[in-house]
C-alpha positions in Angstrom: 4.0 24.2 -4.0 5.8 22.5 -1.5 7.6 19.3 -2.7 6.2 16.1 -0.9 8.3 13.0 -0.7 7.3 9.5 -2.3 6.4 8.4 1.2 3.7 10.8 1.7 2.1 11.1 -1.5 -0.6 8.6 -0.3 -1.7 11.5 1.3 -2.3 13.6 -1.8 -4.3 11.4 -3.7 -6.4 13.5 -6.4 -4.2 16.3 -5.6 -1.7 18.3 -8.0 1.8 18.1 -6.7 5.3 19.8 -8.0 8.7 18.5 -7.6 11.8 16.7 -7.9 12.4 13.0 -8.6 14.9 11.1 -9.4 14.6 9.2 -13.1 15.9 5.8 -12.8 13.7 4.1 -15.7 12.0 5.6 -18.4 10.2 3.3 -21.7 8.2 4.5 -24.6 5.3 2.2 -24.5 2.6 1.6 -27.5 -0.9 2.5 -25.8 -4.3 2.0 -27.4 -4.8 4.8 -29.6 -1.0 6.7 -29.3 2.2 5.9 -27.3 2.8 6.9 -23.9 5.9 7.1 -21.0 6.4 4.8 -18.3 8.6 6.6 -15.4 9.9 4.8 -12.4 10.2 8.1 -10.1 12.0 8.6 -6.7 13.5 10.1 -4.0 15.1 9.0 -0.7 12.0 7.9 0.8 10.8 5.6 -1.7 9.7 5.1 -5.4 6.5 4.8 -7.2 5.5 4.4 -11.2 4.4 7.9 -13.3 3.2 8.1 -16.4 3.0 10.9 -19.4 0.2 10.5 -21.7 0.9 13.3 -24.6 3.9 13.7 -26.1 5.7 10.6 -24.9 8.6 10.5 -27.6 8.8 14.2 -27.3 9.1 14.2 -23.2 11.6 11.3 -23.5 13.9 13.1 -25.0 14.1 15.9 -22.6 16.2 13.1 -19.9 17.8 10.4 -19.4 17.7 7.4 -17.0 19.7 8.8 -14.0 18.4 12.6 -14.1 16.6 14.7 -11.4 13.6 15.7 -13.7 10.8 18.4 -12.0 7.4 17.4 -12.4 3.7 18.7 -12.3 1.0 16.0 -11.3 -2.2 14.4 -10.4 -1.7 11.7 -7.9 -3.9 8.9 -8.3 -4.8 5.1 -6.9 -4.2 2.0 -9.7 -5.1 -1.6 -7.8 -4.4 -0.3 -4.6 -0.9 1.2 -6.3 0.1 5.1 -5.9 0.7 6.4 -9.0 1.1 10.0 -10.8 0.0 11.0 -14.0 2.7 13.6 -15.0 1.0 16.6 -16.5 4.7 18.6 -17.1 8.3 17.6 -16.9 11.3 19.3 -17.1 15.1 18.2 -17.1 16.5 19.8 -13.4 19.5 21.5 -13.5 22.3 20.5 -10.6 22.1 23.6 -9.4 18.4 22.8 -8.0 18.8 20.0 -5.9 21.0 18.4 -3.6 21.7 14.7 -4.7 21.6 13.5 -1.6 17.5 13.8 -1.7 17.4 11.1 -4.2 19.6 8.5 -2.5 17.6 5.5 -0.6 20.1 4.0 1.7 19.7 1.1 3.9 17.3 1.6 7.4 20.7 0.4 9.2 23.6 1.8 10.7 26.5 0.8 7.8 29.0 1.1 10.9 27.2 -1.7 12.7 26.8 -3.7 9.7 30.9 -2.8 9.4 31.5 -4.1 12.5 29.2 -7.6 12.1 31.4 -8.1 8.9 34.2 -7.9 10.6 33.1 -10.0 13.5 32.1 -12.7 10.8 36.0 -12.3 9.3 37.9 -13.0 12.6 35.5 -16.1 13.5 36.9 -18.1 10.3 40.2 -19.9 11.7 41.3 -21.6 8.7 44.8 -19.7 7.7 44.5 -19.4 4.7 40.7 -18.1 4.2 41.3 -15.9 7.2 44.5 -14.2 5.9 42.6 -13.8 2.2 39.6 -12.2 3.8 41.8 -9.7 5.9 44.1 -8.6 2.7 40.6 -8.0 0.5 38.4 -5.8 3.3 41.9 -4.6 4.9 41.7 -2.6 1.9 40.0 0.8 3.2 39.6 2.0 -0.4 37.7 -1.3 -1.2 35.9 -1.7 1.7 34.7 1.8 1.4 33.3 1.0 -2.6 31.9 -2.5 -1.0 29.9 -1.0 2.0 28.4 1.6 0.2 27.2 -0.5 -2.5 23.7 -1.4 -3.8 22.9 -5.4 -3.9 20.6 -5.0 -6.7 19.2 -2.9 -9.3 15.8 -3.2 -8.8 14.6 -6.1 -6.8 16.4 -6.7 -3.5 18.7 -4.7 -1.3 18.5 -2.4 -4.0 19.6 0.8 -2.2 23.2 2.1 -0.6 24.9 -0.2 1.9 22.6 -2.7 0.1 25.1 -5.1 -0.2 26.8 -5.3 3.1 23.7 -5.3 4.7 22.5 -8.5 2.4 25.8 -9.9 3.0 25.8 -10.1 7.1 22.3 -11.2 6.4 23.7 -14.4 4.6 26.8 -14.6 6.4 24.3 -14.8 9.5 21.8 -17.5 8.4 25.3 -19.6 7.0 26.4 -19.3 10.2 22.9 -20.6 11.9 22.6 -23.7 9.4 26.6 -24.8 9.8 25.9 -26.4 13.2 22.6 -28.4 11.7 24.4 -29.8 8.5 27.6 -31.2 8.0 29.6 -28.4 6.4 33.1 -26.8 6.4 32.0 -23.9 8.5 35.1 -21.1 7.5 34.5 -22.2 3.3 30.6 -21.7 3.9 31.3 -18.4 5.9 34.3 -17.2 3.7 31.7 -18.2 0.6 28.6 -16.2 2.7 30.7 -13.2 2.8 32.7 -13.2 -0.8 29.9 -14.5 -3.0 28.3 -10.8 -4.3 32.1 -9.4 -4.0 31.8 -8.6 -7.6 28.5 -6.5 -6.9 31.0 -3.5 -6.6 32.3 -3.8 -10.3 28.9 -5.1 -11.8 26.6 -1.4 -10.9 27.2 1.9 -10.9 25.5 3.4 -7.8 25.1 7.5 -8.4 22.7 8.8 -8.5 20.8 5.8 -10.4 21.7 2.3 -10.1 22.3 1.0 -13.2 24.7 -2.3 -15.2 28.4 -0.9 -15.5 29.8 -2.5 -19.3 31.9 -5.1 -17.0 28.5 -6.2 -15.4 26.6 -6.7 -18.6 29.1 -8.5 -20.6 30.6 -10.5 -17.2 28.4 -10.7 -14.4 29.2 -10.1 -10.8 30.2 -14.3 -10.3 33.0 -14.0 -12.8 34.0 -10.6 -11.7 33.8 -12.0 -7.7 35.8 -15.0 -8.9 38.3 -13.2 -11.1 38.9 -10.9 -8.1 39.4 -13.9 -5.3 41.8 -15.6 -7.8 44.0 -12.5 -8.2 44.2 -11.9 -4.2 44.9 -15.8 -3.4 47.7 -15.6 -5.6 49.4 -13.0 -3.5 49.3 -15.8 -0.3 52.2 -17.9 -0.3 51.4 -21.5 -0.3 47.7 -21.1 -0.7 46.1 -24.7 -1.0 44.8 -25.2 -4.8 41.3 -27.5 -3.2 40.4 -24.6 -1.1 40.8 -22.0 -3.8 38.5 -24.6 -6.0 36.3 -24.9 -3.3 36.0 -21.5 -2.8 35.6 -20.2 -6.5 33.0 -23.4 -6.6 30.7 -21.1 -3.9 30.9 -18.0 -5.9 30.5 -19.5 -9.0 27.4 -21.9 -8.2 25.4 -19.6 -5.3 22.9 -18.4 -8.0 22.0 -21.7 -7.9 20.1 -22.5 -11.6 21.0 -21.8 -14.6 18.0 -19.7 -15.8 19.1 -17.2 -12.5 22.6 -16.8 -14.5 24.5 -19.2 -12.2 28.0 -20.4 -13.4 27.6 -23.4 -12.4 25.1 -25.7 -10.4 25.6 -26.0 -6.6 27.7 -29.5 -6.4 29.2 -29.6 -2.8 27.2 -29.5 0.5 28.7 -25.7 1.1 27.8 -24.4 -2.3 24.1 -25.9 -2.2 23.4 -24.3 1.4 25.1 -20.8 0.7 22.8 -20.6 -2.6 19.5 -21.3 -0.7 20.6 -18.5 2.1 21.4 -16.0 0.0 17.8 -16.6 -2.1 16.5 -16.8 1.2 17.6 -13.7 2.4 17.0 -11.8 -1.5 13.5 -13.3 -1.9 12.6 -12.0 1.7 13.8 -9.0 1.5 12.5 -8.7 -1.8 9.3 -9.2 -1.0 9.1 -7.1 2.2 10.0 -4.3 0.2 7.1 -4.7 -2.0 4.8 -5.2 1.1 6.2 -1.8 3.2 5.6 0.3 -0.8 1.8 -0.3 -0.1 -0.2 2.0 0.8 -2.4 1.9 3.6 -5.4 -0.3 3.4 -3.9 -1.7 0.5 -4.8 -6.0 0.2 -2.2 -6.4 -2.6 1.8 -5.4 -3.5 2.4 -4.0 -6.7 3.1 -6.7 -9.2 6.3 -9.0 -8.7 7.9 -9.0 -12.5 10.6 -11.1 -11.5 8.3 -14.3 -10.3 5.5 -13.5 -11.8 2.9 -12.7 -8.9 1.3 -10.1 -6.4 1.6 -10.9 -2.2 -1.2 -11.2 0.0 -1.2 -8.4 2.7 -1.4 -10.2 5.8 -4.0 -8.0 8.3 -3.9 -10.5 11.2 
């Protein structure tokens, strides 16, 4: 059998398929009468929820989050969700597969979104916020680690050059809002493209994305902030209010305390770059769960993280 790709398998529905997915979440899960696995299964085209009804404890062991597994199953429909019920597994050897079939990546071209960045950089004219935007991306090592990074693990953005692509996004929609409210335009822009800076220490990105130790124990706002502290230090003379300013934006833009902010949003700047960026997260968020539908579907798959399925619009 010919492997088909998560995209397609609406087509295959009630159909035995074979073939290699990438394992990026796997739970033992207490069913009615025994225990069963939970799989989150994918490949560059998408991902979709499998399950393995005998042996669960057994299979589990065979892999770990992060491993190209090969699979026989039985496609199915679940409220309007695509689905397999995985019938064998096996761990896949390297040799098997190229790793580059499991990898979603963003729809857009990373060197456009390069050069948007960079167009955002050399519109802020403070000195100072300029200069320490220019030695941090400057860095081709670390701007090679920041645009090929994920934004998320699972919700938004969550897929290579993830992050830069969420970042111009935010950057964009700052740069929309500065000429309706009174703002400081470079710390709001500087802010927009800085806040999820610690994004590149906080996951790991191959082939899974998963919580590096750092990004458990810290969080990407410290990291971020930690990071901008070390590089304004190297800038002679650089003003102590904008560096608090500054680490104010990174520290606040998750915005509430149950979302893991540092701190609550307490200047202008920090209030509007927190409801971009969850504009621009929730949105994309969501739109993701919308294009996963299948056809004909009326409802996404369930939204864990605020609790509720989206309405397909058909008009």
């Amino acid at each position: 059998m010919v492997h088909i790709n998560v995209e397609d398998l609406k087509e295959h529905l009630g159909k035995e398929v074979i073939g290699f997915y990438l394992a990026t979440e796997k739970e033992v899960r207490d069913g009615k009468n025994d225990q069963f696995l939970r799989l989150r299964l994918q490949d560059r085209t998408g991902s979709l929820t499998g399950y393995v009804w005998k042996e669960a404890a057994k299979t589990a062991e065979l892999f770990s989050e992060g491993d190209v597994v090969k699979i026989k199953a039985i496609v199915t429909l679940y409220k309007d969700q695509i689905q397999m019920n995985v019938t064998q597994l096996r761990f896949a050897d390297h040799s098997e597969y190229q790793i580059e079939e499991f990898i979603v990546a963003s729809s857009k071209d990373p060197n456009l979104l390069a050069g948007q960045f960079f167009g955002f950089v050399d519109k802020v004219e403070n000195t100072f916020l300029n200069k320490l935007l220019h030695n941090i991306f400057d860095d081709k090592e670390f701007f090679s680690r920041f645009l090929a990074a994920p934004a998320a693990k699972s919700w938004h953005h969550n897929y290579m050059y993830g992050l830069i692509e969420h970042t111009v996004s935010v950057a964009t929609i700052c740069d929309f809002v500065s000429v309706l409210y009174p703002v400081n335009r470079d710390l709001l822009i500087s802010g927009a493209l800085l806040h999820d800076l610690g994004k590149i220490y906080e996951y790991s990105a191959k082939p899974a994305i998963d919580f590096t130790e750092s990004g458990r124990l810290v969080g990407h706002l410290s990291l971020g902030d930690q990071y901008i502290c070390e590089q304004a230090k190297c800038i002679p003379g650089f003003p102590e209010e904008l560096l608090l300013n500054l680490r104010h934006l990174i520290l606040a833009h998750h915005g509430e305390y149950e979302k893991a902010t540092v701190r609550l949003p307490q200047t202008l700047e920090a209030l509007v770059l927190h409801l971009c960026d969850n504009l621009d997260a929730q949105s994309v968020g969501v739109a993701q769960l919308l294009a996963a539908a299948p056809e004909g579907a009326t409802w996404t798959e369930f939204d864990k993280l605020n609790n509720r399925y989206y309405h397909i619009t058909k008009i």
